[in-house]
N, C-alpha and C positions, 0 to 999 in steps of 0.2 A: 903252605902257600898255594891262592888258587893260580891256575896256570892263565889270567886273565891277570893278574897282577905281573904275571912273566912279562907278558905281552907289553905293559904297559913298560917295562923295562927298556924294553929292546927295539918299540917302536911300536905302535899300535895297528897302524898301516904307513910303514915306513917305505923304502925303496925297494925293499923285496917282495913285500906283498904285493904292493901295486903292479911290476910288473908280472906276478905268479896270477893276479885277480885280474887284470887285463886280458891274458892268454886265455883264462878261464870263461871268459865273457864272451870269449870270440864262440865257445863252443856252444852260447846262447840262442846266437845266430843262428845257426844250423838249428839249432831246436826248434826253433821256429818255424822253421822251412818244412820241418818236418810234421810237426804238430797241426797247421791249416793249409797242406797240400791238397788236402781233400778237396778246398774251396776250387782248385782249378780241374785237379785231375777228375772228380767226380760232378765237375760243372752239366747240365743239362742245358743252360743258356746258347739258344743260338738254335736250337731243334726248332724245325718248322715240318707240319702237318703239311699232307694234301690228299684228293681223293683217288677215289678207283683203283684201291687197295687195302685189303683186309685181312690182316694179319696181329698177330699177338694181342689180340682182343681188343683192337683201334677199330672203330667206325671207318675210317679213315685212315692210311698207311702216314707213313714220315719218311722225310731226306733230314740231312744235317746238313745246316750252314755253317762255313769254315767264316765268315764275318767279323764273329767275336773271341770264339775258343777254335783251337784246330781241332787235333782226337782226342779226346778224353775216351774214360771207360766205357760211357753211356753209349758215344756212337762205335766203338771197339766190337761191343758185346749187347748190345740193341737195348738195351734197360730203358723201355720206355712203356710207354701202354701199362698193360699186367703184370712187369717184368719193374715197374715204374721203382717198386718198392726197397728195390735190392740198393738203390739209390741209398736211403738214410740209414739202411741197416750197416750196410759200408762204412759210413760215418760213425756209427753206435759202434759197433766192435772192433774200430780202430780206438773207443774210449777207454770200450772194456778191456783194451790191451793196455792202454794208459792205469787205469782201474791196477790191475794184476801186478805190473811193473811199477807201481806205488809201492804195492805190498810188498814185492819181490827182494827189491835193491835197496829198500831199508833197511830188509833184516841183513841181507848178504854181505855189504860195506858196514855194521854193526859187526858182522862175525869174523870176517875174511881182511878189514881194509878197505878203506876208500879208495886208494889207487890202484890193485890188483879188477878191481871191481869195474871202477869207470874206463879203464884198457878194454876187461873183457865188452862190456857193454858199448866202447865205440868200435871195436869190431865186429860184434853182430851186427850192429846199426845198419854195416856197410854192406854186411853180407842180406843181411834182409831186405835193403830199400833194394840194391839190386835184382834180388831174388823177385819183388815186387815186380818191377819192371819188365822183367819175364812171362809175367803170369799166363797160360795158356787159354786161360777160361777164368769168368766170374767165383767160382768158387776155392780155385786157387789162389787168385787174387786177395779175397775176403779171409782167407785163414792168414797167408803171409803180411796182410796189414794188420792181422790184430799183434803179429809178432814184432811189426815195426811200432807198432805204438809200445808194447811194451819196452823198447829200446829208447824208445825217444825220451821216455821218464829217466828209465836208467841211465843214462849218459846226464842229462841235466841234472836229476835229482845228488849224483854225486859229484859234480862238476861244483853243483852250488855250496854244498857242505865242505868240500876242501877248500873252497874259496873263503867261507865265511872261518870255518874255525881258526883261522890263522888271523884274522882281525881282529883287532883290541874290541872292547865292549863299548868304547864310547862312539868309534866309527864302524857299528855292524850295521845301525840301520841303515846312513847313508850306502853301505855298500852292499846291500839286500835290493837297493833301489837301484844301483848303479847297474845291476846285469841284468835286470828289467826292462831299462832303458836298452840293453843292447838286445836286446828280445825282440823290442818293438821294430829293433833299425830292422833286423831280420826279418819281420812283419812286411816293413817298405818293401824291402828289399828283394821277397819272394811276390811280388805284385810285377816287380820289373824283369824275374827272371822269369815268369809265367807269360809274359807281354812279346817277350823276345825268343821263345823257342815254343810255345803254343802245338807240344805233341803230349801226352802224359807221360811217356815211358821214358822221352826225354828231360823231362820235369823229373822224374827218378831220380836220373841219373848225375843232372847238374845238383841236388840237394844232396845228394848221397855219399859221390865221390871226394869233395874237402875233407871227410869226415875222417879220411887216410892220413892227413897233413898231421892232422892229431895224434898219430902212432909216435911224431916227433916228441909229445908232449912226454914221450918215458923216460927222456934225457934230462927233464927241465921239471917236472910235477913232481915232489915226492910226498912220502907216503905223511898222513897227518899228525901231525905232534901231539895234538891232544888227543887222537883216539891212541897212537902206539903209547901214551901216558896210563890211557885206561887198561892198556893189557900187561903192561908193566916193564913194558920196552924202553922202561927212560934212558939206556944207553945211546938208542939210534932217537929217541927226541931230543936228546942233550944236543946230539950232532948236527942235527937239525935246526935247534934255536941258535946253536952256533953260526951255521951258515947264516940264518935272518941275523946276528946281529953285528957280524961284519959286514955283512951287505948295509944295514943301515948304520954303518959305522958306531956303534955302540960295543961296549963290553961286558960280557954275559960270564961271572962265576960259573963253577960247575956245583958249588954247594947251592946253588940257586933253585937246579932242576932235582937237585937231591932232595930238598923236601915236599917235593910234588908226592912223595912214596906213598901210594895207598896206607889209610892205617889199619891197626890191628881192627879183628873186626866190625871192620866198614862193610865186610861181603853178607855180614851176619845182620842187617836191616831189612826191615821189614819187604815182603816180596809185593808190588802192586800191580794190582789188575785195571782191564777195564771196566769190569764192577766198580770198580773202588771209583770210578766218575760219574755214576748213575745211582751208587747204593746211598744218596745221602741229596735231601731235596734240594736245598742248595745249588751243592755242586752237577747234581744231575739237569737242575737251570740251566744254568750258565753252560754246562755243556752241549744238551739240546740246539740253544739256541746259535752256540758257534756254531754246531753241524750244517742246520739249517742256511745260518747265514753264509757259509762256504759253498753248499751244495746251491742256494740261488746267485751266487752273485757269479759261479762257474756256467751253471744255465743260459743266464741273460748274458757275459759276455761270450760264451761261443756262440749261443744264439743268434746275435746279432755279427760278430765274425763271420760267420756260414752264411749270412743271410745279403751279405752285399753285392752278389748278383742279382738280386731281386726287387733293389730299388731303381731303378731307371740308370739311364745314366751310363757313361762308361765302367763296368765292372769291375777293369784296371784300375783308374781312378781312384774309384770306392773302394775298394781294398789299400791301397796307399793312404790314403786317408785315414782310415780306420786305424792301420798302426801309428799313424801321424800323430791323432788324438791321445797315443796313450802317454806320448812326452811330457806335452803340458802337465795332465794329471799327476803324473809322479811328480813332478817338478811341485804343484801345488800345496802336495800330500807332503813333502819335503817342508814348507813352507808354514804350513798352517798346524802338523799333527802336535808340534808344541806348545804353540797359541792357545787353538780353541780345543785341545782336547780330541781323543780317539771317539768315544761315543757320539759325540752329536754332531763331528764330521763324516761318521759311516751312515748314521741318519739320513743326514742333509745329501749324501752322492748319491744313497738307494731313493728316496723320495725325487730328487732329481731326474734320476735314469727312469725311472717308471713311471713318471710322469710325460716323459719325453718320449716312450715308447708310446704310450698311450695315446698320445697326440697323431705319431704319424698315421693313424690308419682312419683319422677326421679328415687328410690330404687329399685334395684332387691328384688322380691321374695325370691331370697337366700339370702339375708342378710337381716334377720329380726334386728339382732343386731344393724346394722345401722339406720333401720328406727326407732328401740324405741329412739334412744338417739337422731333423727332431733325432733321427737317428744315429748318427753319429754325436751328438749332445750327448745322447741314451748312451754311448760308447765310451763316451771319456767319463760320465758320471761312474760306470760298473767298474771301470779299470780302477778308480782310486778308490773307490771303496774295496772292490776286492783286494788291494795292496794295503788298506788299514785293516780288516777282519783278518787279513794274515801275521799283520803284527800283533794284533789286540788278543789272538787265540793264543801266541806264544807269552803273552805276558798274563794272561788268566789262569791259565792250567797251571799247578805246583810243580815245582821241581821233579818230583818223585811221580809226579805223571805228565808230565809235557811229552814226552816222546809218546808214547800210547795217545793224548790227545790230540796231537797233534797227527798223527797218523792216520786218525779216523777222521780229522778233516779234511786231510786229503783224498780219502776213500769217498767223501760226501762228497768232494766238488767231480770226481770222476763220475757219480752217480749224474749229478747235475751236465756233465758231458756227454755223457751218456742219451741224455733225454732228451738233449736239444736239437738233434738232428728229426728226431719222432715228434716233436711240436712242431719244426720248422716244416715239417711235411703234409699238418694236417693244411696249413698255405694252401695245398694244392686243390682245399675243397671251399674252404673261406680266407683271402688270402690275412682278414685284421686279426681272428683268432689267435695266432704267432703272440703279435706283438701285443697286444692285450692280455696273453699270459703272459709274458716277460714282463711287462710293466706293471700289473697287478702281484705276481710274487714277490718284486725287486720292494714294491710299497711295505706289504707287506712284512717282508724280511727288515727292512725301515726301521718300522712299528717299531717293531720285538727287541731291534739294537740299542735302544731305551734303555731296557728292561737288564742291558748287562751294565757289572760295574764298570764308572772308570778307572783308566789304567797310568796316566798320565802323574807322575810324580810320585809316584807309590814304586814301594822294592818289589822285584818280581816275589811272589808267596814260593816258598821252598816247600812249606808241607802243605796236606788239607788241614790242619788248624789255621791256617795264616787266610785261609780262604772262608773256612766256615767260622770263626769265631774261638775264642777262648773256650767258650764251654764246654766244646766240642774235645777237648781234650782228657779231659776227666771222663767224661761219655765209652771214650777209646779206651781209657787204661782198665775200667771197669769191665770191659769186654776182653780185653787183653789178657788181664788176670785170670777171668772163668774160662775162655778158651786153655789156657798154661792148666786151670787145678781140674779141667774136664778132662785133659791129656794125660795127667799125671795119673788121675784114676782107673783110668782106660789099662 
């Protein structure tokens, strides 16, 4: 019996999930906060020049105006002039700490347990945002934020997995969307605690500190039924599904979790690589083109996240806004991804968003007004499509390589994170260039979402025959065979 038919026993997302996936969501929030602090702490908005002063390769010296932002890093640690650059690099290697902490906390909660894991990882969290807020110098700073971004995955990325494996399958995606949405409130949410304490190191510390209320969560989170299934702990999952199904009032046999038992060699199947997604044209398609489309649509929305100090306008605002935007879209993507289908609504959002990018930088200067709202368009178009290329990649990849696939798109959108602060920068020499990459990639990346199959109403493929074809099977056992009689002669 699979342990999705348990589920469906004992409640899919009955009264215990909801409130175990509730608490879980709270820790969204905070990920938020932590993930686009850079937009405040590392704000340079509000620096104004003046003469008869020449220093750090300015023509011209500077003051900072406390108007818009108070201290940030910039005016901390002078990062202006020649110093200007430490700015995006800041930005970039708190990705590449997101980048590493993909990799990291995958394998770790795959080896160790999803709940041992997201414990350790929200106590670093806490030790390192603070640590941040300490920093003595720029280059203290810039190491301990690549540490905090590695944390800030680590805590979400396992926060999300124990929340979903315990959802029945017919309510995972609405509940994939549902801690999204609490993401976004986090989004608001860090626009009004950046408005009201307006120092950085205080912005540390109000992100940082909730992260302890979470310690509580080791009374109440336990460890996941389906991974202690996979290590063959079904005593403590038995006990487990027991708890969910007197919480949803249900009655759970114990011969129920008995046949969950690994079978006899089951360990004995074939071992797959990331080869095995590239080694076959097909499937190296369809995989390419997920990469890509993760890696742009991660680009264009932090891109334009980062970038909402640089539209006119109150900064605070625009930043509320921006996560405001991303309600509707899920809500849409909710709405339509069973109607019209995954492919030609990832289309229609990236043709959208890059089109809207494109526009703003045809805007006058005097109307800032118009270019928030091409802009923020461009912001709700990337959000929902980035939220359907993250279902459409789980439902393309086989069974037997969905984790390995899906790994490496997370590895692309960090790349894509990565790179958006180093676009957003070259602004400071033409400010349209930005948004004319974002909207010509976002087009692009469009295009090519064509080009995959859809996935709407079709079984997820378990193997690469279900992917590539029938033929494709006999192709394998012919190679299978000469590999076994080139062994035996060896």
């Amino acid at each position: 019996m699979l342990f999705d038919e348990v589920l469906k026993k004992v409640g899919e997302f009955g009264r215990y999930q909801k409130i175990q996936y509730f608490l879980l969501c709270l820790v969204s929030i905070v990920s938020a906060w932590h993930s686009l602090n850079m937009v405040f702490v590392v704000s340079s908005t509000g620096q104004q020049f003046i003469a008869n002063k020449t220093t750090k390769g300015c023509s011209n010296g500077w003051v900072y105006s406390t108007n818009v932002y108070g201290k940030t890093i910039v005016s901390e640690w002078d990062l202006v002039c020649d110093q200007k650059w430490l700015r995006s690099t800041t930005k970039s290697v708190f990705f590449a700490g997101r980048l590493v902490g993909a990799l990291l906390f995958g394998q770790l909660s795959d080896k160790f347990g999803r709940r041992p894991i997201f414990f350790i990882a929200v106590a670093l969290q806490v030790v390192t945002g603070m640590a941040v807020s300490f920093s003595p110098n720029t280059i203290a700073f810039i190491i301990l934020y690549f540490f905090q971004g590695v944390m800030q995955v680590g805590v979400f990325l396992t926060a999300f997995v124990i929340g979903t494996e315990l959802v029945g399958p017919s309510k995972r995606k609405v509940a994939g969307f549902v801690i999204q949405y609490f993401y976004s409130i986090g989004f608001m949410l860090l626009a009004g605690i950046a408005y009201l304490v307006r120092d950085w190191q205080y912005i540390e510390w109000t992100i940082t500190l909730p992260g302890i209320l979470f310690g509580l969560y080791w009374f109440i989170i336990p460890e996941s039924a389906r991974w202690l299934l996979s290590q063959g702990r079904n005593e403590e999952a038995l006990e487990i599904m027991q708890r969910v199904a007197k919480a949803n009032n249900v009655q759970l046999n114990k011969e129920t979790l008995e046949d969950l038992n690994p079978k006899k060699g089951e360990s004995q199947r074939k071992t797959y690589t990331v080869i095995d997604l590239v080694r076959y044209r097909k499937m190296a398609a369809i995989s390419f083109n997920v990469w890509f489309n993760w890696s742009v649509n991660a680009l264009v929305y932090y891109g334009l996240s980062l970038n909402t100090d640089n539209l006119g306008g109150d900064p605070y605002l625009n930043f509320a806004i921006a996560g405001a935007v991303e309600i509707p879209a899920y809500t849409l993507c909710l709405l339509l991804l069973d109607r019209t289908g995954r492919r030609k609504l990832l289309c229609a959002f990236m043709l959208i968003g890059g089109v809207a990018c494109i526009v703003t930088t045809f805007i006058p200067a005097e109307l800032p007004w118009l270019s928030i709202t091409f802009s923020m368009t461009g912001k709700f178009a990337i959000t929902a499509s980035y939220a359907i290329i993250y279902l459409m990649a789980a439902e393309l990849f086989p069974t037997v390589l969905r984790n390995i696939g899906m790994g490496i798109s997370s590895v692309s959108a960090r790349i894509g994170g990565i790179l958006a602060p180093q676009i957003l920068r070259i602004g400071d020499y033409s400010g349209a260039i930005p948004m004319i990459i974002f909207g010509g990639m976002s087009i692009i990346a469009g295009g090519l979402a064509m080009l995959l199959p859809e996935t709407l109403g079709k079984p997820l493929p378990q193997t690469l025959e279900d992917v590539l074809g029938s033929g494709f099977s006999q192709d394998v056992e012919l190679e299978v065979n000469k590999n076994d009689k080139e062994t035996e002669e060896a």
